[in-house]
C-alpha positions, 0 to 999 in steps of 0.5 A: 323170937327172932333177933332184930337187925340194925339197918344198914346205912345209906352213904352219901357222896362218895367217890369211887376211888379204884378197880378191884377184884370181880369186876368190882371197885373199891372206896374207903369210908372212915377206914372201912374198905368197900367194894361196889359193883357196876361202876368206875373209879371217879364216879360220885354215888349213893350207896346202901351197904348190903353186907358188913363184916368186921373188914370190909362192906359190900355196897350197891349203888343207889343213886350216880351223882357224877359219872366219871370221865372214863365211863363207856358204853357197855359193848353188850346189849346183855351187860348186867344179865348175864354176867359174861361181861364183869367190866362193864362202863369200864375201859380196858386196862392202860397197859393192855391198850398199848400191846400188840396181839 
């Protein structure tokens, strides 16, 4: 017989707090770090965890409560499909606005 799992949680206004690694972001709940994909800091979510470790969880965003103020636009009509552009809603980077090519 088959061990049986725990459901994971379902959180619950949480604010995205900054820009990680893989086109992903990142937020902290009661000292756990987790990182969620397709959204921006300053967004306000629902998120189921999908995946817990000891450190860290990986959540997907079930519900925008409050979108951020510095979401765009994807520039893809594809965005989401075929993973080319990871940045999505985001912004590019402040630094990189300000260089010349």
């Amino acid at each position: 017989m088959a061990r049986k799992r725990k459901p994971l949680p379902l959180l619950e206004n949480i604010t995205i707090e900054a820009v990680a690694a893989e086109g992903k972001c990142i937020t902290r709940v009661d000292d756990q770090v987790i990182f969620v994909p397709f959204c921006v800091p300053g967004d306000v979510v629902d998120l189921q965890v999908v995946k817990k470790k000891h450190k860290y969880c990986e959540a997907k965003v079930v519900r925008f409560i409050k979108k951020s103020d510095v979401r765009q636009e994807p520039m893809c009509e594809h965005f989401g499909i075929c993973g080319e552009a990871e940045a999505g809603g985001r912004p590019a980077h402040p630094h990189r606005q300000d260089r010349t090519p």
